[in-house]
DSSP file (Angstrom, degrees, kcal/mol; ACC not computed):
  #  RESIDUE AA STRUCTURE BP1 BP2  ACC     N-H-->O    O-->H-N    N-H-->O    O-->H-N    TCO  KAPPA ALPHA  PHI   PSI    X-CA   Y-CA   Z-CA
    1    1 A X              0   0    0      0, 0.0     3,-0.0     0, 0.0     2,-0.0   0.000 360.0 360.0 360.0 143.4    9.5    5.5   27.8
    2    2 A X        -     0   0    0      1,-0.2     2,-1.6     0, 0.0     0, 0.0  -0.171 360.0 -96.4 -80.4 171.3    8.9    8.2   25.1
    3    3 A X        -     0   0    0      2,-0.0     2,-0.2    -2,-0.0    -1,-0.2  -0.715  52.0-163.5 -85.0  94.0    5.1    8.7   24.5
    4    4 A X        -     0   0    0     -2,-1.6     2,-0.5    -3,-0.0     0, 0.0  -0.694  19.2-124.6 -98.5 162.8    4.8    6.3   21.2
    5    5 A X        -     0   0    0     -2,-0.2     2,-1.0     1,-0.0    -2,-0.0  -0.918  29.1-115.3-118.2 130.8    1.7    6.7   19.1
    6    6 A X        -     0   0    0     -2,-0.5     2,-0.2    57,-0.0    -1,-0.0  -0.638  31.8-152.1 -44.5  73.1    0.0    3.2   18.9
    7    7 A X        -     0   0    0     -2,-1.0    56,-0.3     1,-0.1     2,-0.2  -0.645  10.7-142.8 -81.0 152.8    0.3    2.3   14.9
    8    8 A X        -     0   0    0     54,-2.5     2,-0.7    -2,-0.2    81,-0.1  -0.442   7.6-131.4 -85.5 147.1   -2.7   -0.1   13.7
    9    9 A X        +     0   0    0     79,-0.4    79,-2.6    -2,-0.2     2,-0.3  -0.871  33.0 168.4-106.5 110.3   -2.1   -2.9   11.0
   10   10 A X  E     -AB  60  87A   0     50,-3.5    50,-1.6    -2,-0.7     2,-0.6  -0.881  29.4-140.4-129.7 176.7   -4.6   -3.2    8.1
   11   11 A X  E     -A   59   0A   0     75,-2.0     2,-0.6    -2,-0.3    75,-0.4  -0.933  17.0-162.2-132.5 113.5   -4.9   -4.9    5.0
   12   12 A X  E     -A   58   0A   0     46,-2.5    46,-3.0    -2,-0.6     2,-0.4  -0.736   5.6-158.9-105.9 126.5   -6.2   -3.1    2.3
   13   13 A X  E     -A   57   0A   0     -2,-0.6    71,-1.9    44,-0.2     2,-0.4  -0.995   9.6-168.9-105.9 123.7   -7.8   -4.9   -1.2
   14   14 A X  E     -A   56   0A   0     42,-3.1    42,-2.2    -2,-0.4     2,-1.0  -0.918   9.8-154.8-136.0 106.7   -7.8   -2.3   -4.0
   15   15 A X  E     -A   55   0A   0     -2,-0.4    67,-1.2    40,-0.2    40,-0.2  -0.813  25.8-127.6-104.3 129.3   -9.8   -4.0   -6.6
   16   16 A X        -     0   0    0     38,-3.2    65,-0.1    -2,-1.0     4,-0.1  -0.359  12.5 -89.1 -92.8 153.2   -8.6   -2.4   -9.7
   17   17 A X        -     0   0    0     -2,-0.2    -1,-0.1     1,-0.1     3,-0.1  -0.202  47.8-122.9 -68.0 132.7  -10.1   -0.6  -13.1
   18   18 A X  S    S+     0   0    0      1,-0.3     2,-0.3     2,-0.1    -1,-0.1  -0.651  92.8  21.9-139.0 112.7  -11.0   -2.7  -16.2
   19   19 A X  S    S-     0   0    0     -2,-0.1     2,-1.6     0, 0.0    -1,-0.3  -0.215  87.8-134.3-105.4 176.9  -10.1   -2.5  -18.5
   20   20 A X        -     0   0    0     -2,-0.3    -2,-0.1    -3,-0.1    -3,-0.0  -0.489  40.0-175.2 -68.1  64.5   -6.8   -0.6  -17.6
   21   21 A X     >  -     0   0    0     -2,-1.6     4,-1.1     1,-0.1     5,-0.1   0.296  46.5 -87.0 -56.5-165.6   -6.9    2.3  -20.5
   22   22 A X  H  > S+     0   0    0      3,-0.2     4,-1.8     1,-0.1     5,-0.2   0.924 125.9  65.8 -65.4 -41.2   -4.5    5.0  -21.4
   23   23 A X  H  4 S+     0   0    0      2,-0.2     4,-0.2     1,-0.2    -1,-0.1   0.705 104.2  36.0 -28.2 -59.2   -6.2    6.9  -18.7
   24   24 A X  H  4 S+     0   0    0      2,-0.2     4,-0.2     3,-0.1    -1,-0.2   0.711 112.8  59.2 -66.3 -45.4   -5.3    4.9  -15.8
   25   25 A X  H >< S+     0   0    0     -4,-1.1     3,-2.0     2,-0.2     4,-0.5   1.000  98.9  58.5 -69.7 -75.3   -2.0    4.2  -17.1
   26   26 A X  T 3< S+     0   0    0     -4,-1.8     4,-0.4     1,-0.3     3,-0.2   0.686 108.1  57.1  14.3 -62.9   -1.3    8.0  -17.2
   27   27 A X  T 3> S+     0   0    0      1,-0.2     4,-1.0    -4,-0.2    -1,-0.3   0.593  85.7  71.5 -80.3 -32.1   -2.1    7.6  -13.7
   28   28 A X  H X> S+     0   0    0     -3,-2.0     4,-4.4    -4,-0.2     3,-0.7   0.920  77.1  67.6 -63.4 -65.0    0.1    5.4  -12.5
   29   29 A X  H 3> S+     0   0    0     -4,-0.5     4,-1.5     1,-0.2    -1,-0.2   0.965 114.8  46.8 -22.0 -61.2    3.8    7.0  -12.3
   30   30 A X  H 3> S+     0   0    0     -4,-0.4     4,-2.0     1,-0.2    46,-0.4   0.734 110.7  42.2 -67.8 -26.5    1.8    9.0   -9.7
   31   31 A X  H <X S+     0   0    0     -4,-1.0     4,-1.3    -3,-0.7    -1,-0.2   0.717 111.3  53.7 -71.9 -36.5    0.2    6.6   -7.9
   32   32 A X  H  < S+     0   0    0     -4,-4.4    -2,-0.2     2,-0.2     4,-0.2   0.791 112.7  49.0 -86.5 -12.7    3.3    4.4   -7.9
   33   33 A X  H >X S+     0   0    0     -4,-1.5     3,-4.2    -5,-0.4     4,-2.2   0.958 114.6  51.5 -88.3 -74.5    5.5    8.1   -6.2
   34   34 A X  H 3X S+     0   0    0     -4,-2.0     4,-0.9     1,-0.3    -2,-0.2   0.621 104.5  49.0 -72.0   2.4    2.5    8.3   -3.7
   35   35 A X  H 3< S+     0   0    0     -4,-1.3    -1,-0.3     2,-0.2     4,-0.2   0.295 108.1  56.2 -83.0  -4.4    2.8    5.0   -2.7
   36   36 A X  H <> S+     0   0    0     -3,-4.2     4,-2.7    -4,-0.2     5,-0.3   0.694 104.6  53.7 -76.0 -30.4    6.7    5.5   -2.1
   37   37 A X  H >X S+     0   0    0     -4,-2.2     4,-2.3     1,-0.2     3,-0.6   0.973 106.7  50.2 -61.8 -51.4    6.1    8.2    0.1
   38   38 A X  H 3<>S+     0   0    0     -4,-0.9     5,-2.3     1,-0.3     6,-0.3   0.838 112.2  46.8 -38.0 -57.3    3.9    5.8    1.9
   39   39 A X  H >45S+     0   0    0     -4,-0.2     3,-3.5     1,-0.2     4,-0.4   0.972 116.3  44.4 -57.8 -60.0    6.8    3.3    1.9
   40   40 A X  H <<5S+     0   0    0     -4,-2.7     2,-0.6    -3,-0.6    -2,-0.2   0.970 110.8  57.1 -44.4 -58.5    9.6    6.3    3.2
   41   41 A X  T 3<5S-     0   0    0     -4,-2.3    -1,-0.3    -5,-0.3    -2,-0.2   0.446 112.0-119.2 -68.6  17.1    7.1    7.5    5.8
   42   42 A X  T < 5S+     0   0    0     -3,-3.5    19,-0.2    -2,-0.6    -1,-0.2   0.820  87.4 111.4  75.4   4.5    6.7    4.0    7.6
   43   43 A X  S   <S+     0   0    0     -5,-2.3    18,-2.2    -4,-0.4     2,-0.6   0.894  71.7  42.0-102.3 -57.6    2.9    4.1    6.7
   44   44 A X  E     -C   60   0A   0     -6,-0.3    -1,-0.3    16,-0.2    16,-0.2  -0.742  57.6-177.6-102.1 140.3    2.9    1.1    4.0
   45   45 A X  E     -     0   0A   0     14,-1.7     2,-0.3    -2,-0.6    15,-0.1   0.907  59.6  -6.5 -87.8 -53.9    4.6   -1.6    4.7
   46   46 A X  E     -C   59   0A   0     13,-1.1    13,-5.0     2,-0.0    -1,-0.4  -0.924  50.7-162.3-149.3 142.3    4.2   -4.1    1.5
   47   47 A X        -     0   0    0     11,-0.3     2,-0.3    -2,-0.3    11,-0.2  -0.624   4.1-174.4-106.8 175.7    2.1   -4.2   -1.9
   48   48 A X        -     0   0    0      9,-0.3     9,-0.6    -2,-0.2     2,-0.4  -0.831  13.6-150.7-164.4 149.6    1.3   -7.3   -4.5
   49   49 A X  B     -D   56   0A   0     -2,-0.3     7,-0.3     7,-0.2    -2,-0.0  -0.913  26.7-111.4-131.1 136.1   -0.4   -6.8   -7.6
   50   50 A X    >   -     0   0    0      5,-2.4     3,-1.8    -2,-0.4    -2,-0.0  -0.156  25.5-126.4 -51.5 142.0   -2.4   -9.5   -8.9
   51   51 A X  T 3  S+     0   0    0      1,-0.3    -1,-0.1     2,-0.1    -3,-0.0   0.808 112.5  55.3 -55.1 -36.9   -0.7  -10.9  -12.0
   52   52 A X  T 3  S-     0   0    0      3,-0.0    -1,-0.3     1,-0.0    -2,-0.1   0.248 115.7-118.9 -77.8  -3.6   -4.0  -10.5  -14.1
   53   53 A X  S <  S+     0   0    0     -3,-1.8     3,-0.1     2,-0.2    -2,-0.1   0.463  81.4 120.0  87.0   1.7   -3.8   -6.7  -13.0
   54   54 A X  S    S+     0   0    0      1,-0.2   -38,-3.2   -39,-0.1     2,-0.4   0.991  72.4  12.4 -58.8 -70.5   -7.5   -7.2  -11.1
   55   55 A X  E     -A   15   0A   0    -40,-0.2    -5,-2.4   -39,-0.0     2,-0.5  -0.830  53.8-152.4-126.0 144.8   -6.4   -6.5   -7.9
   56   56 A X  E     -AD  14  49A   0    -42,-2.2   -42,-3.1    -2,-0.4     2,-0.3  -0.991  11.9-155.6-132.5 147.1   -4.0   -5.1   -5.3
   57   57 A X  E     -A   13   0A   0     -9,-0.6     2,-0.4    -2,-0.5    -9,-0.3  -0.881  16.0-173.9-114.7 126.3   -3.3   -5.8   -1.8
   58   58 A X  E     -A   12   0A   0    -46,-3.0   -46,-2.5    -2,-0.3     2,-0.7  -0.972  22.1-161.3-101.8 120.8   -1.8   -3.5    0.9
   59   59 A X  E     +AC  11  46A   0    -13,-5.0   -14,-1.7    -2,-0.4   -13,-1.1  -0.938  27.3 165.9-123.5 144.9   -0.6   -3.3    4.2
   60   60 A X  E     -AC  10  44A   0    -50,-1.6   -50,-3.5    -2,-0.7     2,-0.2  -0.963  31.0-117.0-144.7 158.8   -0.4   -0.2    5.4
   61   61 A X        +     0   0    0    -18,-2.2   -52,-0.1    -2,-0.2     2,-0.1  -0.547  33.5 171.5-104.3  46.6    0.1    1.5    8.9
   62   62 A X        -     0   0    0     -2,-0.2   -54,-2.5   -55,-0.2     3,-0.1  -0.231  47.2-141.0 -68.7 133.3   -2.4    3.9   10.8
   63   63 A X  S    S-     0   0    0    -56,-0.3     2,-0.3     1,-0.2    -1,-0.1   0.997  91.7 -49.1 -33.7 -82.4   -3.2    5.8   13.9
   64   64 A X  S >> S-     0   0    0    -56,-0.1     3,-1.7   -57,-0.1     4,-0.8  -0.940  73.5 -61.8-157.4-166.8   -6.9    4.7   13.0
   65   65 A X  H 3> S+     0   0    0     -2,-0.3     4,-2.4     1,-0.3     5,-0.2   0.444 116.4  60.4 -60.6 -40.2   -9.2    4.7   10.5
   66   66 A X  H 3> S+     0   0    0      1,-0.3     4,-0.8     2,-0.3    -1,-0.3   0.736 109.2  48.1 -84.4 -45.5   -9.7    8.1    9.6
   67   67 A X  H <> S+     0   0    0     -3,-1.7     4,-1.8     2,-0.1    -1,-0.3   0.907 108.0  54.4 -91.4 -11.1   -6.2    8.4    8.7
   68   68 A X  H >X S+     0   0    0     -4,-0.8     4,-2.0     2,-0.2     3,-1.3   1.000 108.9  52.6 -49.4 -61.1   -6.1    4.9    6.5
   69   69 A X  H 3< S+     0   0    0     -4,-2.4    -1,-0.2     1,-0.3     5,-0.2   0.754 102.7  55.2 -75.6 -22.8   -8.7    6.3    4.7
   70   70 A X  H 3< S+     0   0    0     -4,-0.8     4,-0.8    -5,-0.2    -1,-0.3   0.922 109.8  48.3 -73.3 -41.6   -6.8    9.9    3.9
   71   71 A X  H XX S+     0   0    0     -4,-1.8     4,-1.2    -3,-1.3     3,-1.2   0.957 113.6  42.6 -75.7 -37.7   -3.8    8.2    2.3
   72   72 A X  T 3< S+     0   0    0     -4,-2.0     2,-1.7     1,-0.2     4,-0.1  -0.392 113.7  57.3 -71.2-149.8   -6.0    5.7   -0.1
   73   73 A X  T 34 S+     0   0    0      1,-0.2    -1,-0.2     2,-0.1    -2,-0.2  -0.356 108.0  48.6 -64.0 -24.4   -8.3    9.2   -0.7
   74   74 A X  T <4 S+     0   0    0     -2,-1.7     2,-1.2    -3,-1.2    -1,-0.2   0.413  82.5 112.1 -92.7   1.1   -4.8   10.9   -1.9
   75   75 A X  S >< S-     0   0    0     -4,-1.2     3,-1.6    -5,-0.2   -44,-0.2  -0.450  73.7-133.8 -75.0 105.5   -3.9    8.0   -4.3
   76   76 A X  T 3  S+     0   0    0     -2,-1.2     3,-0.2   -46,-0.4    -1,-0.1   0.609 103.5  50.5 -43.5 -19.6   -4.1    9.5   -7.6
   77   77 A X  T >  S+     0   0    0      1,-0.2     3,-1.4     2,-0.1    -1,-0.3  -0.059  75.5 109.6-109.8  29.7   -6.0    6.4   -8.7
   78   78 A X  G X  S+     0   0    0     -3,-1.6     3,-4.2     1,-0.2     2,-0.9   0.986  73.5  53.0 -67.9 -78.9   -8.5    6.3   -6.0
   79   79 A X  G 3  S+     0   0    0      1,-0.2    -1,-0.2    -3,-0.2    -2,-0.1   0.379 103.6  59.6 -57.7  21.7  -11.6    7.3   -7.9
   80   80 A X  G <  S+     0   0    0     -3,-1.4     2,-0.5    -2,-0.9    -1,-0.2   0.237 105.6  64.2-120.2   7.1  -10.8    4.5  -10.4
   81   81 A X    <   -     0   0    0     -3,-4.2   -65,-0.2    -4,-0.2    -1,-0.0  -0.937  61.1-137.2-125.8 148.3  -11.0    1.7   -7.6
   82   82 A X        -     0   0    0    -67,-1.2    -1,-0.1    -2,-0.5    -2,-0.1   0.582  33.6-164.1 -38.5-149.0  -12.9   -0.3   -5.0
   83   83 A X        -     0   0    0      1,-0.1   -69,-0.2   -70,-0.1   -71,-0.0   0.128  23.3-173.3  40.1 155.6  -11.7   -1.1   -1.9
   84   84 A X        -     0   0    0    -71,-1.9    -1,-0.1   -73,-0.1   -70,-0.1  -0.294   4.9-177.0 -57.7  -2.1  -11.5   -2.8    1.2
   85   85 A X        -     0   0    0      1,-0.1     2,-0.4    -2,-0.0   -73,-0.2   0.418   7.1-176.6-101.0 171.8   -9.9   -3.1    4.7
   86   86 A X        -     0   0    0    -75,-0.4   -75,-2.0   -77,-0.0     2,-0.2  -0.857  34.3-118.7-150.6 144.8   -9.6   -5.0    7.9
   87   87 A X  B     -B   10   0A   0     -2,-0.4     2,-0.3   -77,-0.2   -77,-0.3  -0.425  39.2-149.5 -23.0 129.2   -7.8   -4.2   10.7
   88   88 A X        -     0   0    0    -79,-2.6   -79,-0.4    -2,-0.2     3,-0.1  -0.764  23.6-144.2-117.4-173.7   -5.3   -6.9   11.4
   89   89 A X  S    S-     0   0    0      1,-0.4     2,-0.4    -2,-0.3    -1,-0.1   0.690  81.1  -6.7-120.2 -26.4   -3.4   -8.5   14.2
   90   90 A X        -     0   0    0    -81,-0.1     2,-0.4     2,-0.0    -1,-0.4  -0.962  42.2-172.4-170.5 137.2   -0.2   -9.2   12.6
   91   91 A X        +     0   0    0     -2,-0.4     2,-0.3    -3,-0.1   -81,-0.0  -0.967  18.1 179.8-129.0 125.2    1.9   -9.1    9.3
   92   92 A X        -     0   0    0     -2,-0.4     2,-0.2     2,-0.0    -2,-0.0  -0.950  11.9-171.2-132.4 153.1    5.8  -10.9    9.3
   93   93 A X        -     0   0    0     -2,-0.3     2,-0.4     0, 0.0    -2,-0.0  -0.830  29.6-118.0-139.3 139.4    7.6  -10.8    6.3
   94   94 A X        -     0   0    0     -2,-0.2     2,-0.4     2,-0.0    -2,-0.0  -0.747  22.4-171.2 -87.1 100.0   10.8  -12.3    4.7
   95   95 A X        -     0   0    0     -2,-0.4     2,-0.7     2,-0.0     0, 0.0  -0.894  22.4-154.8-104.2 141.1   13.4   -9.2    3.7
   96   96 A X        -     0   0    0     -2,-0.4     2,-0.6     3,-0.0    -2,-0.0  -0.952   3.0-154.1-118.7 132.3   16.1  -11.5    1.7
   97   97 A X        -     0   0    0     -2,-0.7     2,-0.1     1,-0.0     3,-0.1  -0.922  20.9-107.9-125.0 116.5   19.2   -9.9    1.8
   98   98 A X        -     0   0    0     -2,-0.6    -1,-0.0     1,-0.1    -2,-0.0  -0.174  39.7-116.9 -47.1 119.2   21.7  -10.8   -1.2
   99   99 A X        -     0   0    0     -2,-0.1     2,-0.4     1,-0.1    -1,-0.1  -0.215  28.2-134.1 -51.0 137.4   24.7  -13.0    0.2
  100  100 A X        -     0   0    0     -3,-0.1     2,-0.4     2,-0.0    -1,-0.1  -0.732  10.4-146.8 -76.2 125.5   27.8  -11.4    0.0
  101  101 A X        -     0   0    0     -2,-0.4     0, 0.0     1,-0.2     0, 0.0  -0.770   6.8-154.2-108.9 161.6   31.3  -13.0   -1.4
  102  102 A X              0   0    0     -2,-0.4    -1,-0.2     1,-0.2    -2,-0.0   0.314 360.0 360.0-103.0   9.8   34.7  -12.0    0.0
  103  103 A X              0   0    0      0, 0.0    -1,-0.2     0, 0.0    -2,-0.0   0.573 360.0 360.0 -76.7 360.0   36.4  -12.9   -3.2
């Protein structure tokens, strides 16, 4: 077996700026690109944003801590949030895959 590096599960709560100005919004287009790399590179798994725009929830996927804390410290919108994380033991998820017809 290849020498696999041991990824960690957390769940990250992003409590988010309000109100949400032009400022922030600017910001977002960039935020939302460094949270695709995240997605390409295997590192975040799932996002949610609260409907009321309050908050967002993450899981994302680290060696340890030191590197969770390097991607949220490159999200352009870092220094407009709070946050959170825990470690977790497990995340499963439902990917729903559109049915196909053969007509």
């Amino acid at each position: 077996m290849e020498n696999a590096k041991l990824l960690k599960q957390y769940m990250v709560i992003f409590d988010l700026p309000t109100p949400f100005d032009q400022e922030i919004m600017d910001l977002v287009p960039d935020q939302k690109a460094a949270m695709d790399d995240l997605f390409e590179d295997g590192r975040l798994l799932s996002y949610t944003v609260a409907l009321d725009r309050t908050q967002m929830w993450a899981i994302m996927l680290a060696e340890e801590e030191s590197e969770l804390l390097s991607y949220i410290d490159n999200f352009p919108m870092t220094n407009y949030m709070d946050f959170d994380y825990k470690e977790i033991m497990f995340h499963n998820t439902v990917h729903l895959i559109p049915s196909m017809s053969l007509n």
